[in-house]
Structures are given as structure tokens and as C-alpha cells.
N, C-alpha and C positions, 0 to 999 in steps of 0.2 A: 157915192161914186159908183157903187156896182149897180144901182138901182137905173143909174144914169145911162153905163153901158149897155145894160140889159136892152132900155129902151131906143136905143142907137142903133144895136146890132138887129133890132127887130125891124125900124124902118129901113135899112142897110136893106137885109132879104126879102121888106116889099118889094123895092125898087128893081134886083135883081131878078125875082120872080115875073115883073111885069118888065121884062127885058129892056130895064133901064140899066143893063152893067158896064162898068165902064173898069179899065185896068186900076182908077186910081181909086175910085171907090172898093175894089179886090183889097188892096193894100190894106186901106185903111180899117175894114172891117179885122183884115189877118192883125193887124197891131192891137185893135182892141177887143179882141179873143185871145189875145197873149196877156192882157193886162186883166182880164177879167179872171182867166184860170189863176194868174200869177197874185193876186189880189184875193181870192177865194183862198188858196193857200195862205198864204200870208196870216189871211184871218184865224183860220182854223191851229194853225201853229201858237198863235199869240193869246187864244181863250184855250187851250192846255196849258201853257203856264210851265210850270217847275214840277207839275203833279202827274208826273212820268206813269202809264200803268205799272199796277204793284208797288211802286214805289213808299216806303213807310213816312207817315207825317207826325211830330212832335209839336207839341204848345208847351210852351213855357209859361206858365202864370205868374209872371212877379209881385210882391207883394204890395211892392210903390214902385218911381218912377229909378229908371237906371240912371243914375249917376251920384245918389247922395250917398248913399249906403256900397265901399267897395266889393263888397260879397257879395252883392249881388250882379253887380258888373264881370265877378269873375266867376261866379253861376253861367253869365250868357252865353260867355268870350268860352268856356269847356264845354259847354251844348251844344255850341255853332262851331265848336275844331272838331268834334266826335262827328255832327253831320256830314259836315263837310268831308271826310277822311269815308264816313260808312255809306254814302247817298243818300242821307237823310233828309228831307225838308225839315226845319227845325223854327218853328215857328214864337221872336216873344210878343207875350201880351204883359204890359205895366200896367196896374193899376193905380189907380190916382188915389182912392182911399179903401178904408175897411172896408166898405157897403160893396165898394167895385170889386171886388176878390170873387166872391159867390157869382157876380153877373159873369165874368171873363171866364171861370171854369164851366159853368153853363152854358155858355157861349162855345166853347172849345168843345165841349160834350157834343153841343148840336153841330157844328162842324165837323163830326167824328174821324178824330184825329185818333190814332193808336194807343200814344199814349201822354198823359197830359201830368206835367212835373210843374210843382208849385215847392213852395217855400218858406218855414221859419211858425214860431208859432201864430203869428196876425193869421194864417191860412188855415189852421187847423179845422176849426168851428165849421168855416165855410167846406171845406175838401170832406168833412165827417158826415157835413148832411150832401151834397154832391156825391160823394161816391157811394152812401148808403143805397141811393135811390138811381144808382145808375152801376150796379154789379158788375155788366159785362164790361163796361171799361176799365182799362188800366191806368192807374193814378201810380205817381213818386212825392215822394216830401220830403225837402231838403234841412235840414237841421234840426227837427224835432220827429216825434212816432204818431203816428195815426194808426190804431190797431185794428184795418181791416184786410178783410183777406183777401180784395183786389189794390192794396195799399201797399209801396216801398216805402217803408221807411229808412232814411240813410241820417245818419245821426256819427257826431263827434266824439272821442272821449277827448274834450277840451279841460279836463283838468288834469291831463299829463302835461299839456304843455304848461298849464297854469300853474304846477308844482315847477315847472322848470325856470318859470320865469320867478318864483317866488322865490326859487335857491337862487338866482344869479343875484337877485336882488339884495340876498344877503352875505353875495361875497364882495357886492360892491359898495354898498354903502358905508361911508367915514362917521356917520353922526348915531347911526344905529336903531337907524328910525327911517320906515320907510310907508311908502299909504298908497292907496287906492281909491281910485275916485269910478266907483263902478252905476251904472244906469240906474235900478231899482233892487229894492229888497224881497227880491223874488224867489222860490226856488231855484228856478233855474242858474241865477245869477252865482249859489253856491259854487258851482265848478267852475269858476273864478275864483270870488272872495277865499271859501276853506281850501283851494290846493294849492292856492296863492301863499296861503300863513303857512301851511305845513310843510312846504319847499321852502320860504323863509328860514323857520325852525329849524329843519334839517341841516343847514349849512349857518345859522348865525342865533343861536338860543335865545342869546342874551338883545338880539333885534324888535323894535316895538313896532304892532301893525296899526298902525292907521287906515280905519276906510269910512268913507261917505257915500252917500247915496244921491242921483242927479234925482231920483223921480221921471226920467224920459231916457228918453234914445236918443232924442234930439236936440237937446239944449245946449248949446257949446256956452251960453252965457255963465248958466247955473252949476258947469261941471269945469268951468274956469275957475269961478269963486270960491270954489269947494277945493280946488286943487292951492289957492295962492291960502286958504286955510290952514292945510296939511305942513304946508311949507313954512308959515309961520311958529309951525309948533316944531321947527326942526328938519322935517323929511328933506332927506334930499336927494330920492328916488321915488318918483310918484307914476305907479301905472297907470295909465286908461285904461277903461273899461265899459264905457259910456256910447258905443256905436260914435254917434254924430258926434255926441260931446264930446268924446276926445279933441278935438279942434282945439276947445276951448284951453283942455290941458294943455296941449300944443303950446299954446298961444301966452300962456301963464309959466310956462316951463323957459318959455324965450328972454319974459322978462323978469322973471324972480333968479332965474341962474340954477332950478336944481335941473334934475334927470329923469326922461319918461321913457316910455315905451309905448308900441301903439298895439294895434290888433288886426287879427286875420291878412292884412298884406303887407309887405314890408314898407313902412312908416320914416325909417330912416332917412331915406332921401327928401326927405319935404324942411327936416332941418339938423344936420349930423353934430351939429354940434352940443343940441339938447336931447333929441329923440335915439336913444342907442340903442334900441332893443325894438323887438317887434314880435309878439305872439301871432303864430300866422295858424290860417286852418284853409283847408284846400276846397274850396266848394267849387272850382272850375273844374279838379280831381272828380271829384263826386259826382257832378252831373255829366261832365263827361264819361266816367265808367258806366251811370244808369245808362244813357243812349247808346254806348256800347253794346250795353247786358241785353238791349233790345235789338238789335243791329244781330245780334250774332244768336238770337233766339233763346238768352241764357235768363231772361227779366222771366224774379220771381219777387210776389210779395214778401210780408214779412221785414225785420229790422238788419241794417247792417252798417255796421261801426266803423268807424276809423280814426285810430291815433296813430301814435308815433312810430310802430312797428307799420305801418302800409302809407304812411309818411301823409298823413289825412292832417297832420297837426305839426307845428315845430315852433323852432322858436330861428330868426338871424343868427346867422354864423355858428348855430352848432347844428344844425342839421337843411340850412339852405342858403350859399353865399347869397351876400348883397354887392351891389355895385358902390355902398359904400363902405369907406373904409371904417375899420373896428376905430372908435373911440377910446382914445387913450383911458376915460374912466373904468372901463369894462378889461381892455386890455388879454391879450391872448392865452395869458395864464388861466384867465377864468374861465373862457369856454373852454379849457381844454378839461377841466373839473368839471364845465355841466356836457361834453362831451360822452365822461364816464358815465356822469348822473342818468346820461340820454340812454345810453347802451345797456344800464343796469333797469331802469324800468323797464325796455323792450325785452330783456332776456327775462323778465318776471323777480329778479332779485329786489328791488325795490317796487314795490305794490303801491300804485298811488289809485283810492279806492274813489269810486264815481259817491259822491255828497248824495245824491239823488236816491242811492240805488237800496232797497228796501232790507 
């Protein structure tokens, strides 16, 4: 179209020059010298984009695709409320599998974006050799440590809340037997499973721990079966701990009749009559404070923690209402006991010690 004009306005001022002018050819040339400048502009607006001078750009590297796994959905939802609040551009990339983690931080590297937040450990391997070989940029990592020294690591103590859900567990269950249906037998999975039993303990001794293993993050099939297992032998409090597979527990909880719990978001609303409990961990917290910390010039490497004292971790109804209401099996007496339980581990009176920590 400008290419068009260009060649318009030129035979316009042959004619004019060879004193072919006429009023309505004036006109017409004045309208498309307005559409030409107005069109020029236009353009030049439209290839700047959102990328304001100075303005700071973030990539979010997701590990898979936003929607299966809900941390990570509330990883995006605290990236893009911080941008948005500090004029950030805040940019996500999903990747489709393991192999895609390394191309999309590489990618993000060469589009030199400020600073570039990934997450959990599937990223690790990939963000260790990417930021090795790429110093001056600034890298975050959400749920696990990456020990370099252009590295944030921002990392949970998920076994305070996993102590708290394991005491509720033992003020609530009638049968005295209660299980876990947690993803694999991994380190990491310990701050689950051990602060799970020792919050049990703490409030029911004489309570028996049940746990299986899914083998995956994602098998709702495998972490159903394992779940109508536990329940055969008695449980009738059976946590998730399975990422994806909790579905399954879900779905096994609905028709064998006991009681679950879900994880990192509140769960309860999906079915209140089975699901009463819900271990939550803040990762929209999290990644919203990093883009913050960079917003306000405060982003340094190195590790930084959150449990229940900067409220990175909780559990429904004792430390974040839900919309729904307390289940009669649980009932208000009990949170008002893991209330205390909550307030004594934040003041350092009850010590619930990281499984992990050397």
C-alpha cells in the first residue's frame, strides 16, 4: 500500500510540474500524503511492539505445557501479576518435552531477555549447562537449587506443611491407619513421605503409615490403584502426592468412600465431600517476589526459602480460607489444634527438620 502511494504521489508531481494541475488532482494528492505519513506511523508503532525503551523483559521457561500440572499455571498467573504491576514484559515459553527445556533457555539467552526463570527439577541439568556457558546472564529456578553464582535459587520447606498435614491426619482418622500415595522413591519425595509420618506421630502414636509409590508424576491410573490398595487395608485418610496422579486418588476417594487431600492448590473444590484437605505451596508467591526482586533492582543469586513463616507453604483452613466449607470429618476443633501446631513451628518451638538436609 505505501509502495503504491509512493508511486501515485510521484506521477501526481509529474503532471503538476508539467502544468497539468488541476484543484481536484491538489486534493487528491493532499489525502494521500495524509495516508502515507499516517501509515508510516502506523507501522513504526506496530514493529515496537510492547518493547518500550529501557523497559526490562522476562522468559519464563516452563517445564511442560500450562495446564496439566497446577504450579505451574500458578508460576505464570505471579509472573504476569508482578509484570504487569512493575512494567515488565514477562514473557512464557512451554515446553513440550525434556529435550525442549535446553532449546527454549537457549533460545531466551539469544533473545537477551534480562532475566530468564525456569523451573522444578526436569530443568535443572538443562539451566546448569545454559547458564554455565552463559555467565553474564541472569537465570531463577523455581522449586529446586542450581548452585551458580548467576543462579536464584528459590526453593520450599515443603515438609512443614507436610508435618501439618500428617498431624491433621492423625486427629482425624477413626480407623487409625492412614496412607500416602506419593509419585516416586526419590529423595526429594522425602519432604513428603518423613514429615508426613512424624506429624502423624506427633498427634496419633498409635496411627499406622501406609505409603506407595506411582513411579511417575503422571499416572492417575497407577496412583488410583495404589490408592483403592491402601483403602482395602483400612486407611481412611489417604493423601496425594503424585502431581498428576492425584486425579486418580481423587477419583478412587469418590468411590471407595474414604478421605484425601490434594496438593500445592486448594483441591477441595473439585469434590468437598471426599477431598478436605489440601497441602498448598505458593509458586505464583515465588515467582512473583523474583520479578519483583528484579523490578526494584534487589535480584541476587544464591538460595531462598519459603515455608510457613513467609506463608510460601500452608495447608486449607489453617493458614488460607477456601470457598469451601470445612467437612464435617475434619471439623473446626481440629484446625484449631493444627492452628497452634502452625504457630508453634513458625515461632521455632516445634522444629520440623528438612529429610534432605545433611
Amino acid at each position: 500500500m505505501v509502495n503504491e502511494l509512493f508511486l501515485y504521489i510521484k506521477e501526481e508531481l509529474f503532471y503538476i510540474m508539467g502544468g497539468v494541475s488541476q484543484m481536484k488532482r491538489f486534493l487528491v494528492l493532499a489525502v494521500a500524503l495524509v495516508l502515507l505519513v499516517t501509515g508510516c506511523q502506523s507501522k513504526s508503532t506496530k514493529s515496537s511492539g510492547s518493547e518500550e525503551k529501557g523497559k526490562k523483559r522476562i522468559a519464563l521457561v516452563l517445564p511442560e505445557k500450562i495446564g496439566v500440572n497446577p504450579f505451574f499455571q500458578q508460576m505464570d498467573d505471579g509472573a504476569k501479576r508482578a509484570g504487569k504491576k512493575y512494567n515488565i514484559d514477562v514473557k512464557t515459553i512451554e515446553s513440550t518435552d525434556q529435550a525442549a527445556i535446553e532449546s527454549n533457555l537457549r533460545a531466551a539467552v539469544a533473545e537477551n531477555y534480562d532475566l530468564i526463570i525456569t523451573s522444578s527439577f526436569e530443568s535443572e541439568d538443562a539451566l546448569k549447562k545454559v547458564a554455565q556457558e552463559n555467565p553474564q546472564r541472569q537465570f531463577a529456578i523455581i522449586d529446586t537449587v542450581v548452585d551458580l553464582p548467576n543462579v536464584r535459587s528459590v526453593v520450599f520447606r515443603e515438609q512443614e506443611a507436610s508435618y501439618l498435614l500428617g498431624a491433621a491426619a492423625g486427629l482425624v482418622t477413626k480407623t487409625n491407619k492412614v496412607g500416602m500415595v506419593a509419585a516416586d522413591d526419590i529423595p526429594l519425595l522425602k519432604k513428603w513421605t518423613v514429615s508426613f509420618k512424624e506429624g502423624l506421630q506427633s498427634t496419633n502414636p498409635k496411627a499406622e503409615f501406609l505409603v506407595n509409590y506411582v513411579g511417575s508424576f503422571s499416572d492417575p491410573a497407577k496412583a488410583k490403584e495404589l490408592a483403592i490398595l491402601q483403602a482395602s487395608k483400612g486407611a481412611d485418610f489417604i493423601a496425594g502426592a503424585s502431581a498428576v496422579g492425584d486425579l486418580g486418588v481423587f477419583e478412587a476417594a469418590k468411590e471407595k468412600g474414604f478421605y484425601t487431600a490434594g496438593q500445592d492448590i486448594d483441591r477441595t473444590e473439585v469434590d468437598p465431600e471426599h477431598i478436605v484437605l489440601s497441602q498448598l505451596k505458593g509458586s505464583d508467591a515465588a515467582a512473583y517476589e523474583t520479578v519483583e526482586a528484579l523490578a526494584n533492582d534487589k535480584f541476587k543469586s544464591g538460595v531462598v526459602t519459603y515455608g510457613l513463616k513467609e506463608k510460601g507453604v500452608g495447608l486449607t483452613y489453617v493458614t488460607q480460607d477456601s470457598k469451601t466449607p470445612l467437612n464435617d470429618f475434619v471439623g473446626q476443633d481440629v484446625i484449631d489444634q493444627l492452628k497452634e501446631i502452625k504457630d508453634s513451628i513458625i515461632d521455632g518451638k516445634t522444629v520440623v527438620k528438612d529429610p534432605l538436609a545433611k
